[in-house]
N, C-alpha and C positions, 0 to 999 in steps of 0.2 A: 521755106521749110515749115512742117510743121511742128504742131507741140509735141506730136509721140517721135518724132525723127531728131528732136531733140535731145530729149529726155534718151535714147538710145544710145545716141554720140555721148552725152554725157556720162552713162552709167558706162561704156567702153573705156573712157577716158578715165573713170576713178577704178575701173576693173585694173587698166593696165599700170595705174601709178600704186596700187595696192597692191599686185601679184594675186588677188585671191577677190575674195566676194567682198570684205571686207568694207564693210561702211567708212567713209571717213572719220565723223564722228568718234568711233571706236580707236582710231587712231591715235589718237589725245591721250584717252585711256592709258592706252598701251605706251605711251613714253613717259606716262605720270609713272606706271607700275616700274617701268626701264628704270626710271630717274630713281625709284624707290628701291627698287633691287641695288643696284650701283652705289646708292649710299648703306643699306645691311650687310655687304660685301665688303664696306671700306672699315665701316665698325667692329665686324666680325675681324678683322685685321689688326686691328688696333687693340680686340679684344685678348687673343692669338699673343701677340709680342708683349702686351704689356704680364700676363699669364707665364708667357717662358721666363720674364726678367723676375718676377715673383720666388718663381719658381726654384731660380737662379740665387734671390736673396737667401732664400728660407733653406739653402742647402749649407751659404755661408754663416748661416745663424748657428745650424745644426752643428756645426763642424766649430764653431766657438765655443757652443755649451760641451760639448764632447772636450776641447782641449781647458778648459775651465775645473772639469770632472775628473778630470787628469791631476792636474797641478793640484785641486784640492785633496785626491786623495794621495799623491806625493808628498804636501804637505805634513798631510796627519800622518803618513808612516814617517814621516823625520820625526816630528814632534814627537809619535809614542817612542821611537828609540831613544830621543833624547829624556823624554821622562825617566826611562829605564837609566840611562846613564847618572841620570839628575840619583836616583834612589839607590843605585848604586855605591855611591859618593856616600851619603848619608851613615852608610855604617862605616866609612873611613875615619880615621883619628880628624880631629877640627880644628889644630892647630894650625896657625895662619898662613904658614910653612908648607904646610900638606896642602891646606884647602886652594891656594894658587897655584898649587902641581894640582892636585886634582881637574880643576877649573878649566886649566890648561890644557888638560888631555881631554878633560868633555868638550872643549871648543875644535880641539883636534882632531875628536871623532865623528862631531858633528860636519866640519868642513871635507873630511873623506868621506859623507854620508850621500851629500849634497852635489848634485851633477851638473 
């Protein structure tokens, strides 16, 4: 055989293991870029779940400062009723006798207040 009946067999041979014209050479390439895609696809996944679980925190965060916001202004309408009650009392007679009926009934209205 010669060099060019060679060289023909040869280039048939990397035609049909390529499907295309395809240089071998190039082939390397192209599993470096496969390999590199296949790992931006894993990260992009990774990037994906760790974003929903985020996402998923900051709804539970949300929903604590909301029932925090709650209870603090719960709180302060007790307390301003109880002030009221507190000033209430103030113009009642201050004998010791009154003031633990008094006392009594502001701890009573404050417990009916309170849910």
């Amino acid at each position: 055989m010669d060099e060019d009946t060679i060289d023909a067999r040869l280039a048939a041979v990397e035609r049909t293991l390529t499907d295309s014209e395809t240089a071998p050479a190039s082939l390397a390439d192209e599993a470096t870029l496969q390999r590199r895609l296949t790992d931006v696809e894993s990260k992009i996944d990774a990037l994906e779940t760790r974003l929903a679980d985020t996402e998923g925190e900051l709804t539970a965060v949300r929903a604590h400062v909301g029932d925090a916001r709650r209870v603090d202004a719960e709180t302060e309408r007790i307390a301003e009723r109880a002030l009221a009650l507190a000033r209430e009392t103030d113009t009642d007679d201050e004998t010791p006798t009154r003031t633990m009926s008094v006392l009594s009934r502001l701890f009573a209205r404050l417990r009916a207040l309170t849910p």
